[in-house]
C-alpha positions as a printed Julia matrix, in Angstrom:
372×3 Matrix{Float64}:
  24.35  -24.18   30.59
  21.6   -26.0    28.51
  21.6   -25.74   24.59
  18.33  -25.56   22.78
  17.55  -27.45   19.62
  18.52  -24.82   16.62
  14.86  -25.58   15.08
  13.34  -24.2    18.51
  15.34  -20.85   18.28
  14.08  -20.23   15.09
  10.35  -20.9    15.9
  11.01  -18.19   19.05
  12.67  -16.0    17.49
  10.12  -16.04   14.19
   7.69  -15.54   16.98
   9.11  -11.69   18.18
   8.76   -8.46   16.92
  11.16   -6.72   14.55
  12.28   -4.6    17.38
  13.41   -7.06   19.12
  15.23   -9.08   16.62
  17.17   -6.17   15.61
  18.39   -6.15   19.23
  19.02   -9.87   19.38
  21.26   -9.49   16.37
  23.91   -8.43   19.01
  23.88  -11.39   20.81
  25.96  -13.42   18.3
  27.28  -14.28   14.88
  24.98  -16.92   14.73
  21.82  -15.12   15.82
  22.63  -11.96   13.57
  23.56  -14.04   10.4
  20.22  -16.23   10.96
  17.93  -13.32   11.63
  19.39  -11.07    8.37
  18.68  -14.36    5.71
  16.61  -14.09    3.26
  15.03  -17.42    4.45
  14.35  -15.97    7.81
  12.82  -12.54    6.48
  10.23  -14.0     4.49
   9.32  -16.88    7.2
   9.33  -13.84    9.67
   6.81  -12.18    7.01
   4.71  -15.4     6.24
   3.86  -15.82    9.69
   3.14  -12.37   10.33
   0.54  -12.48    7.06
  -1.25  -15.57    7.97
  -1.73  -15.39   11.78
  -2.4   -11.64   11.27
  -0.45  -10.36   13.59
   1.89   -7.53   13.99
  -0.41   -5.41   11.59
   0.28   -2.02   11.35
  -1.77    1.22   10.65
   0.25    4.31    9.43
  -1.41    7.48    9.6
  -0.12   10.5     7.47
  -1.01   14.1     8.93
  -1.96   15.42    5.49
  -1.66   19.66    7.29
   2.44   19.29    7.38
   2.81   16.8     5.09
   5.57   15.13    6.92
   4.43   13.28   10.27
   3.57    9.66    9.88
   2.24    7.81   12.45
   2.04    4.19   13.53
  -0.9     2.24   15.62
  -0.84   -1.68   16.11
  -3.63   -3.52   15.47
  -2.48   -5.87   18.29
  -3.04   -3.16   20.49
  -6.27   -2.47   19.5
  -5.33    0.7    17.99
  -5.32    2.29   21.61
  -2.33    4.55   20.87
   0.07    6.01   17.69
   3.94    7.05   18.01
   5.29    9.38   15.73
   7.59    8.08   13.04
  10.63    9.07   11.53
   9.95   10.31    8.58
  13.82   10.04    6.4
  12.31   12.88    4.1
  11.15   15.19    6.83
  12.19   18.8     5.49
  11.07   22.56    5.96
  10.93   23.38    2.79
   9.17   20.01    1.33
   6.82   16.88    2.98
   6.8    13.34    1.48
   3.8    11.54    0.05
   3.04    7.91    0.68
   2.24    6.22   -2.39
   2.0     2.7    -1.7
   3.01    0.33    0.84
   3.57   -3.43    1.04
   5.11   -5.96    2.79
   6.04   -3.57    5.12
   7.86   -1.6     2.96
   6.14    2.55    2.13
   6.66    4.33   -0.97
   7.58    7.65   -0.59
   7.91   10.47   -3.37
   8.69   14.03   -2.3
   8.45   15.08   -6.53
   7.51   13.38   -9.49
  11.28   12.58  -10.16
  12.55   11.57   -6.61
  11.39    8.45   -4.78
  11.86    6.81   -1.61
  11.76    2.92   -0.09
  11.45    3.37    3.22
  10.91    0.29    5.84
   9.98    2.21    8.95
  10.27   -1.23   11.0
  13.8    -1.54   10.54
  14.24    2.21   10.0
  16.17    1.48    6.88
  15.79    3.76    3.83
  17.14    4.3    -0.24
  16.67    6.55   -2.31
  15.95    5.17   -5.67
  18.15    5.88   -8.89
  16.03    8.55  -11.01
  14.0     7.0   -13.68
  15.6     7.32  -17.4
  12.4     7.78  -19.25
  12.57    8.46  -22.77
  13.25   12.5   -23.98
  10.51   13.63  -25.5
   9.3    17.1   -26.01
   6.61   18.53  -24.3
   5.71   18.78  -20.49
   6.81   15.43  -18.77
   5.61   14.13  -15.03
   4.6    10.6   -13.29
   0.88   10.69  -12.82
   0.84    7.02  -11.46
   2.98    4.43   -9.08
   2.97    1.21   -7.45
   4.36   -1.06   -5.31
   4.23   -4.41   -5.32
   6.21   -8.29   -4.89
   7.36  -10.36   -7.93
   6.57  -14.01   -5.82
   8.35  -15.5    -9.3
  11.9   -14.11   -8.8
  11.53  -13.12   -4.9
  11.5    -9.17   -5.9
   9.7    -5.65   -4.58
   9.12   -3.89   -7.5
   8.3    -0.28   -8.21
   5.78    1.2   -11.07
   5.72    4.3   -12.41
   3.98    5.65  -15.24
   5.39    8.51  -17.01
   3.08   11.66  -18.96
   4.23   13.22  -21.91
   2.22   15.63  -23.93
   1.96   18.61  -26.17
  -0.26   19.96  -28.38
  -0.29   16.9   -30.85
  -0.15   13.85  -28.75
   0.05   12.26  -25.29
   2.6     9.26  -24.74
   2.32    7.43  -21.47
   5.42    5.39  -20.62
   5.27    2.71  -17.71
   8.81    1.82  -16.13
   9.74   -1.08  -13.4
  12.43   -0.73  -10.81
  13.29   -4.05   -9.19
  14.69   -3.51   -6.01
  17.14   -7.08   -6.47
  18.72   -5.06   -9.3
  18.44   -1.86   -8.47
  17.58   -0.18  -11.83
  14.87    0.39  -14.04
  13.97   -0.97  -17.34
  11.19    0.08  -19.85
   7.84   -1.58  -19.94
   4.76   -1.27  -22.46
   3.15    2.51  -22.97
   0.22    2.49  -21.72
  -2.87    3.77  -24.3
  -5.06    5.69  -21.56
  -4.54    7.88  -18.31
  -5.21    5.81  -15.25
  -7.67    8.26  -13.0
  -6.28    6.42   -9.7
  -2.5     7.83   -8.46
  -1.61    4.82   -6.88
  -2.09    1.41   -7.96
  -3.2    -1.27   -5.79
  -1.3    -4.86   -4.6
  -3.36   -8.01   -5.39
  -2.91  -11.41   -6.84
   0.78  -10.59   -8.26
  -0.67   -7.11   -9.97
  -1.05   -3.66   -9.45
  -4.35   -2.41  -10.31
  -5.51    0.61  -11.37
  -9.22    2.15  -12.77
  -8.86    3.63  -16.53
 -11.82    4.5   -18.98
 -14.57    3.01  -16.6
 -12.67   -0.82  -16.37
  -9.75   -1.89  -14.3
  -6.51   -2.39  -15.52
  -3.77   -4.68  -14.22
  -0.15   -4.9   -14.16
   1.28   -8.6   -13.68
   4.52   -7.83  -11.75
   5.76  -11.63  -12.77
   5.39  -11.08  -16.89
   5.42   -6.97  -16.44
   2.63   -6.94  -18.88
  -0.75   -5.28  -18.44
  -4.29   -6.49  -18.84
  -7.81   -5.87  -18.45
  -9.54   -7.62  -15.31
 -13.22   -9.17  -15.98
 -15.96   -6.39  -16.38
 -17.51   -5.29  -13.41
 -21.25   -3.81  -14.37
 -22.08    0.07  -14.01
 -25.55   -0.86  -15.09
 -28.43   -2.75  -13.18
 -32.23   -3.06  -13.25
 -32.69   -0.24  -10.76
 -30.29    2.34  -11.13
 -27.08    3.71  -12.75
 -24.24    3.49  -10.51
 -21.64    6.43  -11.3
 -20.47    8.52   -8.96
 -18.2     6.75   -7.6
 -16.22    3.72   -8.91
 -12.63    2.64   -7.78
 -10.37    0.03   -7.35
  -8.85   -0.69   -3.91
  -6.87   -3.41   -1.63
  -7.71   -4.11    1.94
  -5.4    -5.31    3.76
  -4.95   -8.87    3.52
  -4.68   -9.1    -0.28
  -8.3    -8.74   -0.82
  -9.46   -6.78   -3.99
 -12.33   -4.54   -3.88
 -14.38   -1.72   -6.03
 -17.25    0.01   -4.37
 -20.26    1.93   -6.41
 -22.87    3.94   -4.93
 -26.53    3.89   -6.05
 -28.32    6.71   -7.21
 -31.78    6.09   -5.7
 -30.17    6.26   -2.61
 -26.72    7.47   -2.37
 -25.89    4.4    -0.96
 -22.34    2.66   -1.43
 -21.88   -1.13   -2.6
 -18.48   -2.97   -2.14
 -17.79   -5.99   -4.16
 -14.77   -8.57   -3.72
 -12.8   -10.21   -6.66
 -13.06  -13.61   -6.63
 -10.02  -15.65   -8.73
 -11.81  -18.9   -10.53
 -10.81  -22.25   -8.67
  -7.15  -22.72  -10.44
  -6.68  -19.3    -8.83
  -6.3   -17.43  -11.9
  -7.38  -13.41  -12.17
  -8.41  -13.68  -15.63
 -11.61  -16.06  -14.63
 -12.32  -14.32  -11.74
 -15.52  -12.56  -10.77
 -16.69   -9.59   -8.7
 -19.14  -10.64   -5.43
 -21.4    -7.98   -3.43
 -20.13   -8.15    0.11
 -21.76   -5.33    1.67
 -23.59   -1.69    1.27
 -23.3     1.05    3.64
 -25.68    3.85    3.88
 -22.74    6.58    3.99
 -20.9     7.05    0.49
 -17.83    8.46    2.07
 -16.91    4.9     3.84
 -13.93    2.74    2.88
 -13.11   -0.56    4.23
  -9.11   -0.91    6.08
  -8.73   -4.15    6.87
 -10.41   -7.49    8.89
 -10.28   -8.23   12.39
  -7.94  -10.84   13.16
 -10.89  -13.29   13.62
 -12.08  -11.98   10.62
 -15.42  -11.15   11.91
 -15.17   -7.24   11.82
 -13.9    -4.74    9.46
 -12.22   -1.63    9.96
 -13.68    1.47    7.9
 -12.79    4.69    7.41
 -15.11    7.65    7.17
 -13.18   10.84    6.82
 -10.57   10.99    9.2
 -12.61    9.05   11.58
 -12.46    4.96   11.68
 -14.29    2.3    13.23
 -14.87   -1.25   13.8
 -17.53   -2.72   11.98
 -19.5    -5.99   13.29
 -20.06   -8.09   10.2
 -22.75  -10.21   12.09
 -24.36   -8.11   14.07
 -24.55   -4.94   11.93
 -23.39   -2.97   14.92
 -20.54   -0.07   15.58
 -17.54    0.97   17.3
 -15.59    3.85   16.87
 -11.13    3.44   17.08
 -10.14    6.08   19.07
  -6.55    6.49   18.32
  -4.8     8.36   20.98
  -2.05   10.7    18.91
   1.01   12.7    20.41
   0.02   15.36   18.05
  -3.54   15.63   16.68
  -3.33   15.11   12.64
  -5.47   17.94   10.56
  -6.76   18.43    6.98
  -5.67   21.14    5.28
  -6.25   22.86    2.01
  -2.84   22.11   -0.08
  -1.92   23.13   -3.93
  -1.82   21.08   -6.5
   0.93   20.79   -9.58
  -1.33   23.69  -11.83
  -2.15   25.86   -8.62
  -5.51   24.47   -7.91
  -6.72   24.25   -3.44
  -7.83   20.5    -2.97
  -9.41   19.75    0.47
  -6.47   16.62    2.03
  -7.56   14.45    5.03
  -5.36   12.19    7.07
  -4.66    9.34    4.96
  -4.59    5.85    6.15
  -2.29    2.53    5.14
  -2.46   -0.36    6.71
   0.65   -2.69    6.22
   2.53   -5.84    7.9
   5.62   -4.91   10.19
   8.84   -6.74    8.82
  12.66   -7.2     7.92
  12.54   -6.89    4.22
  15.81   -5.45    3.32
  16.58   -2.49    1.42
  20.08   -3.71    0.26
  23.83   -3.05    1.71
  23.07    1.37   -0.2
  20.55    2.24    2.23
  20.49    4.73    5.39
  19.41    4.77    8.21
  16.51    7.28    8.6
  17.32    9.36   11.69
  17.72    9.98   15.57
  17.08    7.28   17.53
């Protein structure tokens, strides 16, 4: 029987899907010990990121708040299955509030969250946060999710709200998923308006008192990113002003114009030694509609996937032109009118993540997340 070189198994089997290497783990010692190293996860991952394939979209039906559902981008998009959700309960749904590196974080209340790598269909619960006592009404009002490239670890953000009738405190705490606990960061002086804090160049990012405000995962410090400009010679732009990651690592912030309602999107650029902090923000494109927001590229990186509602569709970058991604669903998702924490209807449509399929571990304490 011929042997193969060990270097070419590797390149093969960095080549397959994460299906497929779960089911090759079977096949020996060898193969199972190789494809569950750290070494081979992130190789897996790095190939994944920079040849763009084996991109995922995850859709979450916002009416039962508790379906998720997953289309490939290598696919086109042509068709979703239904995942299984490892929070999926009668009596409560589970909210995605960040994903990266394939990895979704899910809370189901302000005290209990969930990593949960639908790839591998691996989950954990994480230990409950030990914020400080204080007195007064206490909840999270922000996360994030993000990688630590410094010591190799996923790391989770969560800012905590205290308040009464004298003063509000808000304390930020890190869980790092190598260590599996949490430790206390810097309070934060302002509410961040965004719930969910976006992944880009080692920070999570989040809007806060009209500027954008960073959290370097490496240093666990926060800082201000360069000013972006509300103001220009032709109109105040106000209505609406975010912070947001397409996927691919790519921050963005869109305005919309008030002489016309239309929406601007601008990239941050890092300065040439790569750093954030002499980085600038570059107009990439305006759209007519306000509602729009950019997914992700094309894989040739000469289209762009945008949302509008719960509808998305391919943009052509050259030639201006567009095509709708009709995603064929085993069960239609809905918007729904839900209830916030003080009682108040908010209008919720299907919410879209985009995020890389991979083997990123969860550790030797997590569960498997269902039926087969």
């Amino acid at each position: 029987m011929p042997t193969f070189l060990p270097e070419l198994v590797t390149d093969i089997l960095l080549r397959l899907p994460v299906k497929s290497l779960l089911r090759f783990r079977c096949l020996s010692t060898s193969h199972c010990s190789e494809i569950d190293s750290a070494d081979f996860v992130k190789s897996h991952l790095n190939r994944s990121i920079q040849t763009k394939i084996r991109q995922k979209l995850i859709v979450w039906d916002s009416k039962s708040i508790m379906n998720f559902y997953c289309a490939d981008f290598d696919d086109d998009l042509k068709s979703a299955f239904l995942l299984n959700n490892p929070l999926k309960s009668p009596h409560w749904g589970a909210m995605v509030c960040a994903s990266y590196f394939g990895l979704i974080l899910l809370s189901f209340s302000h005290n209990n969250l969930v990593l949960w790598n639908p790839f591998t269909r691996r989950y954990k619960r994480l230990p409950l946060c030990p914020v400080q006592t204080l007195s007064g009404f206490r909840k999270f009002v922000n996360f994030g999710l993000g990688y630590d490239s410094a010591l190799d670890d996923c790391k989770v953000v969560t800012i905590s709200e205290f308040y009464d009738s004298n003063h509000v405190v808000f304390q930020a705490w890190v869980f790092s998923l190598k260590s599996n606990s949490w430790r206390r960061s810097q309070n934060v002086e302002n509410r961040f308006t965004a719930f969910v804090g976006c992944f880009a160049h080692g920070a999570l990012y989040w809007e806060c008192d009209y500027k954008f405000v960073g959290f370097d995962l490496a240093n666990e410090v926060f800082f201000d990113l360069p000013p972006f400009l509300r103001w220009n010679s032709k109109s105040l732009c106000y209505d609406y002003y975010d912070v947001f990651v397409v996927s691919g690592g790519y921050l963005f912030t869109s305005i919309i114009r008030d002489e016309d309602a239309s929406i601007e999107f601008y990239l941050f650029v890092s300065d040439k030694s790569g750093e954030v902090a002499g980085g600038s923000w570059r107009k990439e494109f305006t759209f007519e509609e306000e509602t729009l927001r950019p997914l992700a590229y094309s894989k040739e990186g000469d289209k762009i996937l945008l949302r509008n509602g719960n509808e998305i569709f391919w943009y052509d970058l050259e030639d201006k032109t567009r095509q709708r991604a009709v995603v064929a669903f085993p069960v239609i998702p809905e918007a729904c009118w839900i209830t916030d924490d003080f009682g108040w209807f908010k209008y919720m449509m299907c919410n879209y993540h985009v995020c890389c399929e991979s083997l990123v571990s969860l550790g030797n304490d997590s569960a498997f997340d269902g039926a087969p």
